[in-house]
N, C-alpha and C positions, 0 to 999 in steps of 0.2 A: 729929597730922600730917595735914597736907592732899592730896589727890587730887594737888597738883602736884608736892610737898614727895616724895610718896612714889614718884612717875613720878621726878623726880629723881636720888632715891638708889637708885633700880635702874638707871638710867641710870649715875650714877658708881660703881656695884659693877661694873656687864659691863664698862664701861672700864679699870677696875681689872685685872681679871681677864682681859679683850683684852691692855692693852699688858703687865702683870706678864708676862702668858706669853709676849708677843712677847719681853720683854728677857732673861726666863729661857732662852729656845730663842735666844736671840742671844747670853748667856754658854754655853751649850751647846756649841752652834757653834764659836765662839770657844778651847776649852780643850783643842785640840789639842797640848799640850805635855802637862798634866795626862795624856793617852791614853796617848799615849808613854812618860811617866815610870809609867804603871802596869802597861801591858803590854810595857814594856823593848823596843819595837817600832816600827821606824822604817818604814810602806806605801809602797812606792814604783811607781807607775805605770811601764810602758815596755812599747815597741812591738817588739816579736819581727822586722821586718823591715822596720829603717830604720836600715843599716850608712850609716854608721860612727859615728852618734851611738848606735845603739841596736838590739840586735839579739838575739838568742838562737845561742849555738855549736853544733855538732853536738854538743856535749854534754849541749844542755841548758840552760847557762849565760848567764844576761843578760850581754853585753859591749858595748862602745863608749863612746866621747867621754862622753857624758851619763852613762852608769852610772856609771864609774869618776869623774865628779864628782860624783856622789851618792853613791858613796862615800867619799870622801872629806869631804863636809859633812856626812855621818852619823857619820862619828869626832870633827869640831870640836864635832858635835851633843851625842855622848855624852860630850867632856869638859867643855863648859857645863853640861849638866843631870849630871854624876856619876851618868853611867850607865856603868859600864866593858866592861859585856855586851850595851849595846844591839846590838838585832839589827834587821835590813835584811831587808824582806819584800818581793818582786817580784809586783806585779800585774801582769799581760799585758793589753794593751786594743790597738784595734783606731782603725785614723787615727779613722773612722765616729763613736767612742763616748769618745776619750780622755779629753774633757772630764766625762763620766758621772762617771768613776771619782772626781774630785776632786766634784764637787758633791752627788754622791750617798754621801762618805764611806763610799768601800771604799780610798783611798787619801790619804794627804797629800799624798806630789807626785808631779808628771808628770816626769819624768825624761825629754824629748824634744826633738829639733828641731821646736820648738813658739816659733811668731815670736810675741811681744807684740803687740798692738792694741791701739784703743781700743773697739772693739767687745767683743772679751775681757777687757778691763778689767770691762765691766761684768757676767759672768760669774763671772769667778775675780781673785784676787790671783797679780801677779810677783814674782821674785825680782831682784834684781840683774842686767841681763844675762850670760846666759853663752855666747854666739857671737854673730858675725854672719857672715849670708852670703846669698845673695840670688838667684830664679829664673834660669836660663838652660835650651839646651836640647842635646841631644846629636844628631847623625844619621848616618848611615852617610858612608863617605865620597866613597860616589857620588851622596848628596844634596843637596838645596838647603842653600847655607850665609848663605844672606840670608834674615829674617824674612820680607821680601815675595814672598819667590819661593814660599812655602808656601800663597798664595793659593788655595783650589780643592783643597785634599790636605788628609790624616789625620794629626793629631798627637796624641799620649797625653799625659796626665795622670794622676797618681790620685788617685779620686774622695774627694771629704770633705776635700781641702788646699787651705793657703790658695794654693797654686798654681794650683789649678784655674782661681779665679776671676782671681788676677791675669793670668794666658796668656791669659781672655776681655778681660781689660780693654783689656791691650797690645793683643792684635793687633784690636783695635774701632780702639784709637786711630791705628794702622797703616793702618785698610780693608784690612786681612787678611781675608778670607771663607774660615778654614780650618776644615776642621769637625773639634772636639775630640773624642775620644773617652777616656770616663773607663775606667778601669780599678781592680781590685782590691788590683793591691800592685803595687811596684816592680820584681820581677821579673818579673810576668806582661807591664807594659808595657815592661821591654827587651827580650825575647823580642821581643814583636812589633816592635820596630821592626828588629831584628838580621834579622827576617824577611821586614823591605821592609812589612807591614801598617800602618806609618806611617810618615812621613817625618820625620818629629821627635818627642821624648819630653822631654818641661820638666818641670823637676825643680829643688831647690835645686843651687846648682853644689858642692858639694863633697860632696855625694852620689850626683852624678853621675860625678863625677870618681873614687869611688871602685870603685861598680860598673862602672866601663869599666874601671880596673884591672887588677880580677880577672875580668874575665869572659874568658871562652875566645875571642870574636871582638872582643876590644878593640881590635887592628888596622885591623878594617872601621869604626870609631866613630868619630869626632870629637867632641870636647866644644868648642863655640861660648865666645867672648871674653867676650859681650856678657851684661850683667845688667841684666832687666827689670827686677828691683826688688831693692830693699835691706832687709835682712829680718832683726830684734834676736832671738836667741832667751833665753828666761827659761823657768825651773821653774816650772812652775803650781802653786797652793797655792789651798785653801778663802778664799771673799771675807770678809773683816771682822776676820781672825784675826791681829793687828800685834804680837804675843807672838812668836807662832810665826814670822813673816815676820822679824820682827826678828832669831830665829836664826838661821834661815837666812841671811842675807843677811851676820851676820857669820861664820858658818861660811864661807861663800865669798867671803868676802873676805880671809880666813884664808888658804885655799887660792891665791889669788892674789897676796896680800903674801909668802909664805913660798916662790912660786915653784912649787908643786905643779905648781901648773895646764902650766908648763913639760913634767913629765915625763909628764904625763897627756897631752897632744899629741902630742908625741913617739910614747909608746906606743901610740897610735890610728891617728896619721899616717902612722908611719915616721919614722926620724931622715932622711932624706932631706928631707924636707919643712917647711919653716919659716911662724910666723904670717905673716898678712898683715901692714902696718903700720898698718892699721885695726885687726884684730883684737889688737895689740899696744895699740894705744890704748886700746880697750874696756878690756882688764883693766887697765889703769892709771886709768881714769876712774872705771869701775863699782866699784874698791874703795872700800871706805866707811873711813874713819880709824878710829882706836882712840879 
């Protein structure tokens, strides 16, 4: 064998041994169902303090919109894979870090008002959608109730959502000159604004609409008409993994053909409260056929 013959064939041995291991750690990756079905154990991501999709009770207990549809597709889960004891693990992650949790495999999915992108596409893999709903913002009700009048004053946000940046987008596109100020979590920014330390607080609207609710000075609040943007949310799952995605997606369309998804709203919202007729369409569009 020759000097070149032998550069060669070490050349196609590292190649070998390059992509072999890439497609081995890409069936890795990949066998998320495999996990599941061996540790009887369904990970689920969620956010401790972002009622009414997702929240922790004084008890302790993850509840909201988003859990109780995760669990619910974690029952269509366990009777596809004939797991009748699958069990539902609650990871807590933080707006900052949610994404961690799925790419860095401490969890399967994000259970959150967590909007689809195409930016996040190429991140993580979606689920079917399962909400929509879309930026607005709240203020007192001796505040300005026009975007443009916030010109020159303090508005909340919190920090690490896709809020944050769409509120810079809009009000550029406005000539708003208001200066944002990010915050930590969603109560620390209604606080402040219940306290006059901002003039507006932007937030998904039906998250707003739930913390004005129950908050003790709901009186003094207004929840504004208008939505800057329009906003799909989907269950985030590991990129590449079309096994696993593929359950999911017919679990939750399970729960939407069969109506669940009805009493799970209900139970979230209040029977007071009805879909929108957009979000009525979703769950007729986004089920996938049998």
């Amino acid at each position: 064998m020759n000097a070149i013959s032998k550069k060669l064939g070490i050349l196609t041995l590292a190649a070998n041994i390059t992509f072999g291991g890439a497609v081995l750690g890409s069936n890795a990756m990949a066998a998320t169902l495999d996990d599941i079905r061996q540790s009887k154990t369904l990970r689920v991501a969620y956010r401790e303090d972002a009622p009414p999709f997702a929240y922790k009770t004084p008890a302790g207990q993850p509840a909201g919109y988003m859990i109780e549809l995760c669990q619910a597709a974690a029952k269509q889960l366990a009777e596809q894979l004939k797991i009748p004891d699958l069990k539902v693990a609650y990871v807590p992650v933080a707006t900052v870090n949610r994404l961690d949790a799925i790419t860095q495999n401490k969890a399967d999915l994000l259970c959150d008002s967590f909007t689809q992108t195409v930016e996040r596409r190429k991140v993580v893999d979606f689920s079917i959608p399962t909400f929509i709903d879309g930026t607005s913002f709240a203020i007192r009700n001796d505040g300005p109730q026009d975007l443009k009048l916030l010109a020159g004053k303090k508005v909340g946000v919190v920090a690490g959502t896709l809020t944050e940046q769409g509120t810079r987008n809009s009000l550029a596109a406005l000539h708003v000159n208001a200066e944002i100020v990010p915050f930590k979590s969603f109560d620390e920014a209604m606080v402040a604004l219940e306290k006059g330390n901002i003039s507006a607080y932007f937030a998904g609207r039906t998250m707003l609409a739930g913390m004005i609710k129950g908050h003790p000075a709901a009186a003094r609040i207004l929840l504004a008409g208008t939505f800057l943007t329009i906003e799909p949310f989907a269950l985030a799952m590991r990129r590449g993994d079309g096994d696993f995605r593929l359950a999911v997606d017919t679990a939750l369309s399970h729960v939407y053909r069969s109506g669940e998804i009805a009493t799970i709203f209900t139970r979230t919202f209040g029977a007071q409260e009805k879909p929108t007729p957009t979000l009525q369409a979703l769950y007729m569009i986004a089920t996938l056929p049998e």
